[in-house]
C-alpha positions, 0 to 999 in steps of 0.5 A, a space after each residue: 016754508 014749503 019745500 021741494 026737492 031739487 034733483 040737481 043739488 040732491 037736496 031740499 030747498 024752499 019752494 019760491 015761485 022762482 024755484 017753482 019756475 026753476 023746476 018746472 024747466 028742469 023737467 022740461 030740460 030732462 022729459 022734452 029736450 031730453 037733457 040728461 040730469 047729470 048734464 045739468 046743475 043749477 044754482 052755478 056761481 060764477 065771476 064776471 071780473 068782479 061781480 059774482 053771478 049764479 045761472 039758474 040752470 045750466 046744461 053741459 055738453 058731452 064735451 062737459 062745457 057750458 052748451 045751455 043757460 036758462 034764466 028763470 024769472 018768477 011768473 010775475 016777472 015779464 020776460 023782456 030785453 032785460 032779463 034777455 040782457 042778463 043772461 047775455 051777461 052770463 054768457 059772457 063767461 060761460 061761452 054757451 050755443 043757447 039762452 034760455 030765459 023763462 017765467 013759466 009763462 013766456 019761454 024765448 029760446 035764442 041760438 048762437 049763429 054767425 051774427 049773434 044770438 037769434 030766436 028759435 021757435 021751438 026747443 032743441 033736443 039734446 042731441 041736435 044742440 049737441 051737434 052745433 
């Protein structure tokens, strides 16, 4: 099995069209929104009362709390009310200020406002999302 290396776990891990995904929106995080890779980790196991969950990415604000989840989905995988619905899950726990589900192919951004999450059309930098 093909691998590839993961910059946020520091280690190799094998390249599923999912993890393939993961890692092109790693890059996307860090070269376009310029996130910083030490405010980032993936794979992050959680519990929502019973149940244990694991976000694919998740990005910390300067004050170290969750600000960024993103849900990636194999490039087969339509990105629709669905995949939105579990990463609303998980936001559940991780009170975060955006969502971010993507197959590599489609990508939705959503921000919290006053009246939920809402759909932005572009991607925020670090900085901007920073300063909610």
């Amino acid at each position: 099995m093909q691998k590839i290396w993961d910059p946020l776990r520091k280690k190799e891990v094998a390249l599923t069209p999912e993890e393939k995904v993961r890692q092109w929106f790693i890059s996307v995080l860090n070269n376009q929104m310029g996130v910083p890779m030490h405010m980032m980790m993936s794979e992050v196991g959680f519990k929502l009362g019973n149940k244990q969950l694991r976000a694919d990415i998740l990005v910390y604000g300067r004050d170290a709390g969750p600000l960024v989840v993103v849900e990636c989905k194999r490039p087969d995988v339509v990105v629709d009310a669905t995949v939105l619905e579990q990463a609303i899950r998980y936001n559940m726990v991780l009170a975060v200020d955006y969502i971010i589900v993507t197959n590599g192919n489609t990508t939705y951004i959503f921000g919290k406002t006053e009246e939920g999450f809402k759909q932005v059309s572009q991607l925020p930098n670090y900085d901007q999302m920073t300063k909610l």
